[in-house]
N, C-alpha and C positions, 0 to 999 in steps of 0.2 A: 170669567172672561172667555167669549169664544176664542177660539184656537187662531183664526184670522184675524184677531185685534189685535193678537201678540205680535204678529207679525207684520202689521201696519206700525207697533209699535219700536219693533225692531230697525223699520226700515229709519222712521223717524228719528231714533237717537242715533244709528249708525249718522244719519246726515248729521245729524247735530254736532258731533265728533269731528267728521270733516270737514264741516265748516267754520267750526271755530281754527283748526287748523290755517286755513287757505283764510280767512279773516285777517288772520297773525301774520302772514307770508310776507310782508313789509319789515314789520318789526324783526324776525326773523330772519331777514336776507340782512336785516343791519347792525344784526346779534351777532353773524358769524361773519363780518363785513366781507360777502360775495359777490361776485356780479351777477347779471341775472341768465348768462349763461352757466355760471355755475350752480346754481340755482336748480336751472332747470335739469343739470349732469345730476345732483343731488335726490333729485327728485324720481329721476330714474329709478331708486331701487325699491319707492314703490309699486312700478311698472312690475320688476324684473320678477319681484316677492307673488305681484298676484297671478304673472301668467304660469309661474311655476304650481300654484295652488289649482289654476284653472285644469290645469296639464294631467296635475297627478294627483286632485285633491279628492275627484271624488270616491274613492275605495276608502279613504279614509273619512270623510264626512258618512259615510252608508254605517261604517264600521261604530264612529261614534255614538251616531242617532242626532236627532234634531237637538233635542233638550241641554245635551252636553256642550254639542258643537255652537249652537246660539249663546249660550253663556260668554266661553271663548271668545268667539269672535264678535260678540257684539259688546261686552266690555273691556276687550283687551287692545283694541286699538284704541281707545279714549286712554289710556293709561299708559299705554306708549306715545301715543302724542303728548301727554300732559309733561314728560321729561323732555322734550326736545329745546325749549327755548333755557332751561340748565345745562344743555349738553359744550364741552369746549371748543367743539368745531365741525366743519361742515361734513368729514367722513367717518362723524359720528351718527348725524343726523339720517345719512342714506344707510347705513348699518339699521337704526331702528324701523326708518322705512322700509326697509327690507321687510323686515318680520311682520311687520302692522299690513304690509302687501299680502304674504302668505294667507293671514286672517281675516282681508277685507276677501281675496279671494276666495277661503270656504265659505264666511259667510253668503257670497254671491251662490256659490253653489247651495248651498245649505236652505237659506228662506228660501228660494224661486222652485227648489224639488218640493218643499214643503207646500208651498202651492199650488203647485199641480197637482198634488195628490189630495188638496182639500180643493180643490177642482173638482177633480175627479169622482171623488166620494160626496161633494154635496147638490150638483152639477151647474154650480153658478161661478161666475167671472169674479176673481179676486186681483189678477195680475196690474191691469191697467192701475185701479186702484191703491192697490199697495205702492209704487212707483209713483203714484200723485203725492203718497205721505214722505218718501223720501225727499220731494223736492217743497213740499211744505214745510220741511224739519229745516229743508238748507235755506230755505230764505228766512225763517226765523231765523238761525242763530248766526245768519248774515244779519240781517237787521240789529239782532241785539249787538252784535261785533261789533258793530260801527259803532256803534252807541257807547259800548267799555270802551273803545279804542281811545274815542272822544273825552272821556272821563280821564284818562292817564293810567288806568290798571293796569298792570302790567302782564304779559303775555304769560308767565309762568305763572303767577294768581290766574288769570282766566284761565288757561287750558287747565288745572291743576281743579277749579271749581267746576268747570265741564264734566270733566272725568269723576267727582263726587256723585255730582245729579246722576250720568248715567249706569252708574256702577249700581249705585241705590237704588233706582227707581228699573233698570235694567234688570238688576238681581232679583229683585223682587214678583218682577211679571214674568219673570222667564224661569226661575225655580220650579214651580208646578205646574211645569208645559207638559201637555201631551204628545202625541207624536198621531199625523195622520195612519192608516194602514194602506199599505204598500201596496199598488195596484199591479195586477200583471197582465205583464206586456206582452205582444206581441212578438212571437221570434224574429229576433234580427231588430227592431224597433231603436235598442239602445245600445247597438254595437259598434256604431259611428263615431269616436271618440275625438277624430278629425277629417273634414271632408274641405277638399280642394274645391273655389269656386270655378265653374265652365263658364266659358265662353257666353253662356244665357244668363251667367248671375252677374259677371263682370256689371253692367250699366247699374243693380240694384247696391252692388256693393258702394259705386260709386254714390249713391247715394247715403245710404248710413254713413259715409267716408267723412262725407260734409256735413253730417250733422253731428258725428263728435266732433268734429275739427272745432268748430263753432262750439259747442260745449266746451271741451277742455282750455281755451282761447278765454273765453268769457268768467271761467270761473276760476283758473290759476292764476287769472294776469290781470284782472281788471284792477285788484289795489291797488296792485304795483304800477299798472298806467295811468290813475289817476296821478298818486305821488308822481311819477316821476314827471307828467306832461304838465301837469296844474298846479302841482306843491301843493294842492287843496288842504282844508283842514283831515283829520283822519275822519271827522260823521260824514264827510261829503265823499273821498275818499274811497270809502265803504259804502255808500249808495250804488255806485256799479253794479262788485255782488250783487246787492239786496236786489235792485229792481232785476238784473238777469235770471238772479232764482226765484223771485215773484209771477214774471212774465213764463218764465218756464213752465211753474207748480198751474198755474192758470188755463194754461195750453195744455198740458196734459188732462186735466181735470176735465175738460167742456172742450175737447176734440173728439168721442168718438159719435154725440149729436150734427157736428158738422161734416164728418167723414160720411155720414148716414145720408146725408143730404144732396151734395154737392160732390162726391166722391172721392177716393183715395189721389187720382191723380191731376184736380184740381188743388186739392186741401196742400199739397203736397209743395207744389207751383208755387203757392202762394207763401208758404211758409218758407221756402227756400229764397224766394224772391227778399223776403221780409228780412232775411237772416243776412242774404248777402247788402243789402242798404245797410242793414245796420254796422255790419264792418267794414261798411263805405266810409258811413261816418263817425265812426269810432278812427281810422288811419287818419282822417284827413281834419276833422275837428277842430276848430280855433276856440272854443268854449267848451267850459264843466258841461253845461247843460245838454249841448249835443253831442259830447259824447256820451251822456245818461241814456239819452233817446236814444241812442244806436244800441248800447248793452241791452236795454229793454225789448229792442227789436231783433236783436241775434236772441234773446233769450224765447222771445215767442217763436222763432222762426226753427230754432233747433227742437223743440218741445216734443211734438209729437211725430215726426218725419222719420224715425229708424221703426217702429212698429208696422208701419205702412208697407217698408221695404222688405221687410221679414215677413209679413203678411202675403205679399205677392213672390215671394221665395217659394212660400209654403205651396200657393196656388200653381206651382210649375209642374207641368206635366214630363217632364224630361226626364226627372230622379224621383226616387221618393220623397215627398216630404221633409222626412226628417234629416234625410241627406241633404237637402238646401238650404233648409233653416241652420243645419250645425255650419255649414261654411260659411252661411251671410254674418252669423253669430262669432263662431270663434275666431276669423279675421278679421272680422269689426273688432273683436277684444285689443289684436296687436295697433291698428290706430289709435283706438280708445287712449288705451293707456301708454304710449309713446309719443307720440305727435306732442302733447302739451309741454313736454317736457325739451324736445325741439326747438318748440317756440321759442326757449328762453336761447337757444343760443343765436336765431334770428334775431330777438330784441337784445344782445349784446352788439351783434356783428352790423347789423343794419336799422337798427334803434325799434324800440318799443312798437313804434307806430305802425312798420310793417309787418309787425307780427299780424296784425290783422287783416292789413292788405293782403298780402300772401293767404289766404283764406281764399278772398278772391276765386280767383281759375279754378281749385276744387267743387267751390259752391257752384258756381255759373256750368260746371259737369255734372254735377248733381242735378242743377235746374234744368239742364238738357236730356239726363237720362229721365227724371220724372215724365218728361213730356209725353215717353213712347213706352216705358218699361213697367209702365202702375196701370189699373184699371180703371174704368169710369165707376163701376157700379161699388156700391157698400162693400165693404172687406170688414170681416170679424178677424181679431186676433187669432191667430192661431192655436188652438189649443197647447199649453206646455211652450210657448214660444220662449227663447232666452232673451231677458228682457235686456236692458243697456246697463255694463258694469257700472258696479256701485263703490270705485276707488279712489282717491281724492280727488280724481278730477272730474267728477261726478255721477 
């Protein structure tokens, strides 16, 4: 197997892990009978586990080597999650979150260095790609979720069978991994460990801003908004997910032909426009069905829109490079993974439905910095760019 399967592989079963997870997230908030602001307090410690991994993890992922550290982290969050719906209550479950944070976070560092360095040594694009198969793993075992849900299995059988397949089939492609060779850098290149965004990055951050908002919105909270606003059955229920991580896996896949075309900051417009209707109509919805078509249209509209952002980072001529991309990157990581978990004490405090309204205002800033802060002509990825974390909230 080449060395980049494995890690299209990886990315795949990592999603598949966290989707059966966020799948479950109904049954589970009514396991530990919480509200869905506690919920979302709960949920926090996977935030807190992978910024700390983010922070301080990579001496130790370098230390390990790829082959070690992908084992870990790519089977040991499936096996922590698979005990959560046996756990006796809610500040057990943010205790394992914890740890499965720490893990999702080397993993992030871990595959994306890997990478770039078979980037680097082969001199072909892997990144976009690889990131198309995380969000194809999660609309599979989105779709199959809804489908166990529907059947009555229950949540400790499901994640408990998840955590088999990817244990086995993880261990197995990931035993006799290789490890790319280490390429050297440039002095000073990798000495950036955190950079403040300026005053020039601010309108780009605002962008990626809104397009995890819209991610983590769409992919923590759609069960839970179908139940709570529809009662729907659990297959319908779970069509949110699926079509948000369909539309998503889609829009990655067959955007960098359209960005080639029409350019970064039309492609960008359009998708943010797409993303804000969609939790137009997702808030305001008197029907399943519309609010299917809104998750499906936040899901295309968030897809490809942080690449763009990081891409025109890279292109600023004010800092170096890699000093842009590290700020657009590791303070998108603090919205990433906090904001979803906010959301849940908006949809406590002022109901479900405005968890997506409130999206709203950030989006329509995002849609205003696109206007002036992107290019018209084609933008490649940046080489080495940090792609969008890969922690439950996706």
């Amino acid at each position: 197997m080449a060395p980049q399967h494995r890690i299209y592989a990886s990315f795949f079963l990592f999603a598949v892990t966290t989707g059966a997870l966020m799948a479950r997230l109904p049954d589970i908030q009514t396991h530990f009978d919480i509200s869905e602001g506690q919920l979302g307090l709960t949920m926090i410690g996977m935030a807190i586990g992978s910024l700390i991994a983010l922070t301080f993890g990579p001496p130790v992922v370098e230390r390990l080597g790829f082959r070690k550290t992908a084992l870990v982290t790519v089977l040991g969050p499936s096996v922590l999650f698979a005990t959560i719906p046996w756990l006796p209550a809610a500040p057990a479950m943010f205790a394992v979150l914890f740890f499965a944070g720490l893990l999702a976070g080397a993993l992030e560092i871990n595959l994306n260095v890997e990478i770039d360095r078979l980037e680097m040594q082969s001199g072909k694009r892997y990144m976009n790609r690889a990131h198309g198969f995380w969000s194809v793993g999660f609309f599979v075992t989105a779709l199959f979720g809804a489908m166990i849900r529907q059947s009555g299995i229950s949540a400790g059988l499901h994640m408990g069978l998840v955590a088999l397949i990817v244990v086995a089939v993880g261990g197995s492609l990931l035993f006799r991994a290789t490890e790319a060779p280490r390429p050297l850098r440039l002095e000073g290149e990798a000495s950036h460990k955190f950079a403040f965004p300026n005053m020039g990055l601010l309108p780009l951050c605002l962008i990626g801003f809104a397009a995890f908002l819209v991610e983590g919105a769409g992919i923590d909270w759609s069960a839970i908004y179908m139940r709570n606003v529809f009662a729907v059955e659990p297959i319908v229920g779970g069509m949110g997910l699926t079509l948000f991580a369909f539309f998503m896996a889609v829009g990655r896949l067959t955007a960098d032909p359209v960005v080639a075309r029409f350019g970064p900051r039309h492609v960008a417009m359009v998708m943010l426009g797409a993303a804000s209707l969609g939790a137009l109509l997702v808030g305001l919805a008197q029907t399943p069905e519309t609010a299917l078509f809104g998750f499906a249209l936040m899901g295309a509209g968030c897809s490809a829109v942080y690449p763009l952002a990081v891409s025109a980072a890279a292109q600023r001529t004010d800092r170096p490079a890699a000093v842009n991309v590290a700020a657009i990157g590791q303070v998108s990581f603090v919205v990433f993974f906090l904001a979803p978990p906010l959301l849940g004490f908006v949809a406590e405090f002022l109901g479900i439905r405005m968890s997506y309204l409130i999206c709203l205002p950030l989006l329509l800033a995002g849609l205003w910095a696109s206007s002036f802060a992107l290019g018209t002509n084609k933008v490649e990825a940046p080489h080495g760019m940090p792609p969008e974390p890969l922690g439950p909230n996706g």
